[in-house]
C-alpha positions as CSV (number, residue, x, y, z in Angstrom):
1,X,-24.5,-1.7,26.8
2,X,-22.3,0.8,28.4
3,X,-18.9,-0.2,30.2
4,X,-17.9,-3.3,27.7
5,X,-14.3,-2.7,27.1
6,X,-13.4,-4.0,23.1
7,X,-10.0,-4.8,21.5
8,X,-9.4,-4.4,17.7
9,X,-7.1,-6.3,15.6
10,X,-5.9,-6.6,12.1
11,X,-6.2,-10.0,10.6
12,X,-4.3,-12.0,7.5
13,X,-1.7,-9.2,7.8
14,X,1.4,-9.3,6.0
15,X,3.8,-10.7,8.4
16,X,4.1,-8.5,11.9
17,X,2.4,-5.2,9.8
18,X,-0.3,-3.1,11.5
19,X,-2.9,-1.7,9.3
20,X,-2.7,-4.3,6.9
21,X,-5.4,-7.4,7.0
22,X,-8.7,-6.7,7.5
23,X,-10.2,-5.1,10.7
24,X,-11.7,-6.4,13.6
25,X,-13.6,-5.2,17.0
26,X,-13.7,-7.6,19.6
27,X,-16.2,-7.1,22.3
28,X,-15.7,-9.0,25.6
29,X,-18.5,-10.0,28.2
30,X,-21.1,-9.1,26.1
31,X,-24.1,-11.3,26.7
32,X,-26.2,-8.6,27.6
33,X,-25.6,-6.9,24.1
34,X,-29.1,-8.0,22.4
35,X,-28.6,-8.4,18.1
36,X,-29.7,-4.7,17.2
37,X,-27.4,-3.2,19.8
38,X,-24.7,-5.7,18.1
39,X,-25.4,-4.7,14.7
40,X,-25.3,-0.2,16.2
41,X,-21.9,-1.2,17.4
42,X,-20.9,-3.2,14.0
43,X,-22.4,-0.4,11.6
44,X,-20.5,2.2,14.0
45,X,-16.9,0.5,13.5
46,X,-16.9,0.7,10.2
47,X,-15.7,-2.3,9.9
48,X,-16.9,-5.4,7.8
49,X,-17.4,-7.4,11.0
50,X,-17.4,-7.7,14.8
51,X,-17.3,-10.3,17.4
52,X,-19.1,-10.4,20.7
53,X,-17.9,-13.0,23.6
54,X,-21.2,-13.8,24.9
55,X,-19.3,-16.5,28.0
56,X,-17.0,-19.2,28.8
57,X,-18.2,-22.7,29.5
58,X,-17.2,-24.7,31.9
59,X,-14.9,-26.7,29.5
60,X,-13.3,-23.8,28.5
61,X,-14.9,-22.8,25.0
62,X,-16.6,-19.4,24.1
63,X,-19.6,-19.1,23.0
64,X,-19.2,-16.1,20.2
65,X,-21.7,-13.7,18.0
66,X,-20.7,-12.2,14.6
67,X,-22.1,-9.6,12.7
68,X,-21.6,-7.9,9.6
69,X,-23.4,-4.9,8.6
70,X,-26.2,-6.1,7.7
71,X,-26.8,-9.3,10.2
72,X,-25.1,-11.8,12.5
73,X,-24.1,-14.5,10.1
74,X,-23.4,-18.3,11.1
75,X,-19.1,-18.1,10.2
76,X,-17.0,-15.6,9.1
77,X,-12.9,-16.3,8.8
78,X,-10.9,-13.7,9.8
79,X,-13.5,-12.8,12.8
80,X,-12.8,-16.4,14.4
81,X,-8.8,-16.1,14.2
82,X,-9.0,-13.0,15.6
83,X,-11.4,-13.4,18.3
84,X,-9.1,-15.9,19.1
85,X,-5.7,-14.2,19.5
86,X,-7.4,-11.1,21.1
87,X,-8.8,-13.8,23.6
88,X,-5.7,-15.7,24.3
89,X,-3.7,-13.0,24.9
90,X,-6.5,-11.7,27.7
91,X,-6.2,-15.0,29.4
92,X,-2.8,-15.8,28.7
93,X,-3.3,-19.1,27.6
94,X,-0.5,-21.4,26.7
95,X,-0.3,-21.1,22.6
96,X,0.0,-24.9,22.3
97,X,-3.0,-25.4,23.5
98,X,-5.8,-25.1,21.2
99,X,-9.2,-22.5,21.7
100,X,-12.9,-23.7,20.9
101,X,-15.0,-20.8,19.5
102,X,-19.0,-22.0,19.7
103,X,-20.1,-20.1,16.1
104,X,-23.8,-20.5,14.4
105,X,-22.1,-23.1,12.2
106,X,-21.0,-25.0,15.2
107,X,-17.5,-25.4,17.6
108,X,-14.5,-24.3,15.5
109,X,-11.3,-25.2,16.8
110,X,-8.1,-22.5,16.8
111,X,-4.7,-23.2,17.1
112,X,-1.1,-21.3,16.6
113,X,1.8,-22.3,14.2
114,X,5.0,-20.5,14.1
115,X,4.6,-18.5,10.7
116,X,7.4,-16.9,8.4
117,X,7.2,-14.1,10.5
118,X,5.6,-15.1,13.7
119,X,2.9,-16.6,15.3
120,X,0.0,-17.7,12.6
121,X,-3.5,-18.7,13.8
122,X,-4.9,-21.9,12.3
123,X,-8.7,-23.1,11.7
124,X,-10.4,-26.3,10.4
125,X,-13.4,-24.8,8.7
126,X,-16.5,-27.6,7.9
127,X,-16.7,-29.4,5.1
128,X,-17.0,-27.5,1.9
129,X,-20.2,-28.0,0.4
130,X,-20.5,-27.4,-3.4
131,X,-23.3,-26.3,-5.2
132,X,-24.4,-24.9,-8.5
133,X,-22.2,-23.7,-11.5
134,X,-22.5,-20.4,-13.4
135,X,-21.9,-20.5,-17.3
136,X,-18.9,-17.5,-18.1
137,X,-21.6,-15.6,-20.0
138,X,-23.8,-15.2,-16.8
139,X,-21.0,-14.6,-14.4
140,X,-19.1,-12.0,-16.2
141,X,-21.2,-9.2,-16.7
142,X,-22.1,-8.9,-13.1
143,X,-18.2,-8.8,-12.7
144,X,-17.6,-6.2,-15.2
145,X,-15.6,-8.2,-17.0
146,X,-15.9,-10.6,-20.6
147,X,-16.2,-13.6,-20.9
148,X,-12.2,-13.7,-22.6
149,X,-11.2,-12.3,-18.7
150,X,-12.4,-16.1,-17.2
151,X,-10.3,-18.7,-17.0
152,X,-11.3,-21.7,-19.3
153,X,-9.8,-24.8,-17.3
154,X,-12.2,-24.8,-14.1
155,X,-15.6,-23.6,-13.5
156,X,-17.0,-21.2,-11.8
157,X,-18.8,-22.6,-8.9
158,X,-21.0,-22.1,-5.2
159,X,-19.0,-23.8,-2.3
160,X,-19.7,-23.3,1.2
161,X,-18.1,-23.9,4.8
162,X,-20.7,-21.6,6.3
163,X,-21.1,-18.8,3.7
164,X,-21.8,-19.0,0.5
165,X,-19.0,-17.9,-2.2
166,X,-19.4,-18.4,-5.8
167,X,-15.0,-19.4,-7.2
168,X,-14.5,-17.3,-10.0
169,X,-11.1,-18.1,-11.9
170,X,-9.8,-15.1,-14.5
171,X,-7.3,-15.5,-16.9
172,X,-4.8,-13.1,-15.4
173,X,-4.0,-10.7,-12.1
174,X,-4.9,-8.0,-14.9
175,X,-8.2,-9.0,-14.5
176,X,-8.4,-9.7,-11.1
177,X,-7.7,-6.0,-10.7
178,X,-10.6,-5.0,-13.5
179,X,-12.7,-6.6,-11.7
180,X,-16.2,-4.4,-10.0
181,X,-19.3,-4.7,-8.9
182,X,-20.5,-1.3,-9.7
183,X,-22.8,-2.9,-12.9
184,X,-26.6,-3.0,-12.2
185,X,-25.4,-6.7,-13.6
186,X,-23.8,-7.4,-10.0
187,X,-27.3,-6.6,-8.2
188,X,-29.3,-8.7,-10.9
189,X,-26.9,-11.9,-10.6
190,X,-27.2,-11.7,-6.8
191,X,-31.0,-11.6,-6.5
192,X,-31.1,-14.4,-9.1
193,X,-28.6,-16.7,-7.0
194,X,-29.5,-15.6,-3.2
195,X,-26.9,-14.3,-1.5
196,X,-23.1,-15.1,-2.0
197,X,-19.2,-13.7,-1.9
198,X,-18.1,-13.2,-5.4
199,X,-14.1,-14.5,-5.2
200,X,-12.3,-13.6,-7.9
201,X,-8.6,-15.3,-8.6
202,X,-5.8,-16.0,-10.5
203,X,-3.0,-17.3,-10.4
204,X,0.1,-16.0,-9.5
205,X,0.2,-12.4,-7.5
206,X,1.8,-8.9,-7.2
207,X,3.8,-9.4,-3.9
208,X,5.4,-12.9,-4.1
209,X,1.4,-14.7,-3.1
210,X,0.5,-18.1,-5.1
211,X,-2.9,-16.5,-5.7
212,X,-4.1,-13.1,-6.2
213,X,-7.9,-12.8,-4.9
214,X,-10.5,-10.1,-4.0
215,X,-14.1,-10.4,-2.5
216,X,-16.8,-8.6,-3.0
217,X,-20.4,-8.9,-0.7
218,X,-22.0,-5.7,-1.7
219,X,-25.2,-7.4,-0.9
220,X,-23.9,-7.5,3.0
221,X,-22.7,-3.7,3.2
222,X,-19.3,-5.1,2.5
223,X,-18.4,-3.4,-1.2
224,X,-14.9,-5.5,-0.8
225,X,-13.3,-7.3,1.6
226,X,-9.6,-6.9,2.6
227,X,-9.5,-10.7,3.9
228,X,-11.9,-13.0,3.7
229,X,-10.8,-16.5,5.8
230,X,-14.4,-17.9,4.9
231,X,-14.1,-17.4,0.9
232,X,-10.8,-18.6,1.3
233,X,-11.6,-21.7,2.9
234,X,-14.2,-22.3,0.1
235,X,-11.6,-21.5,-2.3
236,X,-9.1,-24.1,-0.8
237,X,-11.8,-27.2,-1.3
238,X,-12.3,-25.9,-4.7
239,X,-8.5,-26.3,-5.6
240,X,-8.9,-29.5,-4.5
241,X,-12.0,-30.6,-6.0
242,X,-10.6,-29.4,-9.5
243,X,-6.9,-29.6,-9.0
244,X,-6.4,-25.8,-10.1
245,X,-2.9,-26.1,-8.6
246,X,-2.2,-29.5,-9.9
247,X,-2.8,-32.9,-8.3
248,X,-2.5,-34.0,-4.3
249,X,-3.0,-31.3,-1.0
250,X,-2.9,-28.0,-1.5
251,X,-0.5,-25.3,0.4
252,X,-0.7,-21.6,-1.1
253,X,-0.5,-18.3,-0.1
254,X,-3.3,-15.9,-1.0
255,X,-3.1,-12.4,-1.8
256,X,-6.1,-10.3,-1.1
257,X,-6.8,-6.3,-0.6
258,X,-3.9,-5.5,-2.8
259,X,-6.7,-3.1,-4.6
260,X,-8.0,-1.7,-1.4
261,X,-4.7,-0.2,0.4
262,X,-5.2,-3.2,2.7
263,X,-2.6,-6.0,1.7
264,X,-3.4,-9.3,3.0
265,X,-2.0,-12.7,3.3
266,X,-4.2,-16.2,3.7
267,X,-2.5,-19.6,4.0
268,X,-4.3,-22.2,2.6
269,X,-4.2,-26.0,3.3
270,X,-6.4,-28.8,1.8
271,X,-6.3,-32.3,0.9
272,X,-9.3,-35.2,0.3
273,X,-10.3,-36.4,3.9
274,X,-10.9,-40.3,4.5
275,X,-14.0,-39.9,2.7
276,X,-12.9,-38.5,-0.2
277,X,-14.4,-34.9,0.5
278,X,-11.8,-31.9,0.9
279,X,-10.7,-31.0,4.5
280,X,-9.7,-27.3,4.6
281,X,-7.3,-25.4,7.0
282,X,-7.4,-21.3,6.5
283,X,-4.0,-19.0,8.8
284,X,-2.7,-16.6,8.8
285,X,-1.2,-13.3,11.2
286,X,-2.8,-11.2,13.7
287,X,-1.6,-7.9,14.9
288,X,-3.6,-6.2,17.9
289,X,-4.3,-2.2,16.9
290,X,-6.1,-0.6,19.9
291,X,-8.7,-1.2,22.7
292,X,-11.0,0.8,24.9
293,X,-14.3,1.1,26.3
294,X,-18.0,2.3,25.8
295,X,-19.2,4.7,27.4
């Protein structure tokens, strides 16, 4: 696998500002990189991710691997936008036009918007599917939290648009910020519901957001996550589903890796589809950091 050149690039940053977002390694050509050589490379970033551009079919999409830490996984958020702008600005593709990704979940299509501050990479994610709910009693304890710390006006819920994330609403940003995983609570919660995210939010934020959010996937070598496009696209059907932000579509700004050093920014859009169901858009910046080559 020597010889494949890689780009890395921060994702959901604030505005235009390197070393904010979450980190990603893109690694181009890479067909002949076989899953546990993919999974080396991942666990040697350090980062909670990594793409690998397997080819380009003949109508132009890219067939694309992800990998955490501890697997490739179907759909990740901030892995797709990125994977995007690193590969538009290789091919130097016209921005209006739109960029297929082939993922395990399927084709997700990628566009660019004209942000605040710049160019913002847009998504459709697949339609949210929602699953269990978890009493405040249960939740809370693997959360380090009480059960006063939840919010009492929407449940806490599974949703999914190709990885599983269990909503959590708190009371306050206060909480959002208590928030940890560190209890052998956490571990016990996680083996009992199979493997999920844990979002936490509130409303409100720190830094002018609509939201204030962190993830945590310890169960995925991920303690917490700096931006999570896949949590928040389960997060924007939920709003939608129980109107958390008040009747009709949904357009909010997310805060996320406030707690880490790593500030973050997710635009959220969501409204019911023609069949009543939530359709779910995630954006938000990309900055390009460095690139290189194995060796």
């Amino acid at each position: 696998m020597s010889g494949h050149s890689f780009h890395t690039v921060d994702v959901f940053t604030r505005g235009d500002e390197r070393f904010t977002g979450n980190q990603l390694a893109v690694f181009h050509d890479a067909a002949d990189v076989d899953a546990d050589e993919a999974l080396a490379l991942t666990r040697e970033t350090n980062f909670s991710e990594c793409t690998f551009v397997d080819r380009r079919r003949d109508d132009g999409s890219y067939d694309v691997r992800i990998f955490d830490p501890a697997e490739e996984i179907p759909f990740a958020g901030h892995p797709t936008l990125g994977t995007a702008a690193v590969l538009r600005e290789l091919t130097g593709d016209d921005p209006g036009d739109d960029l297929t990704l082939n993922l395990g979940v399927g084709s997700i299509d990628v566009w660019v918007e004209n942000g605040e501050r710049g160019d913002e990479y847009w998504m459709r994610q697949i339609p949210p599917e929602f699953g269990e709910t978890v009493a405040p009693d249960r939740i809370a304890p693997a959360l380090g939290l009480d059960t006063d710390d939840l919010a009492v006006d929407a449940p806490v819920q599974s949703v999914s648009t190709g990885l599983p994330t269990f909503v959590v609403p708190l009371a306050s940003v206060d909480a959002v910020a208590r928030a940890s995983t560190t209890d052998p609570a956490y571990t016990e919660f996680i083996d009992a519901v199979g493997e999920h995210n844990l979002l936490v939010v509130a409303r409100g934020g720190v830094d002018g957001g609509d939201l204030h959010a962190r993830v945590f996937a310890d169960y995925a070598g991920v303690p917490e996550d700096p931006a999570t496009g896949s949590a928040a696209g389960c997060l924007a059907g939920w709003l939608v589903e129980h109107r958390w932000l008040g009747e009709g579509p949904v357009a909010a700004t997310v805060e996320q890796g406030y707690e880490m050093g790593r500030p973050s920014r997710l635009r959220l859009r969501a409204e019911r589809g023609d069949d009543g169901g939530p359709v779910v858009e995630v954006g938000g910046a990309a900055v390009p950091v460095a690139e290189g080559r194995l060796l």
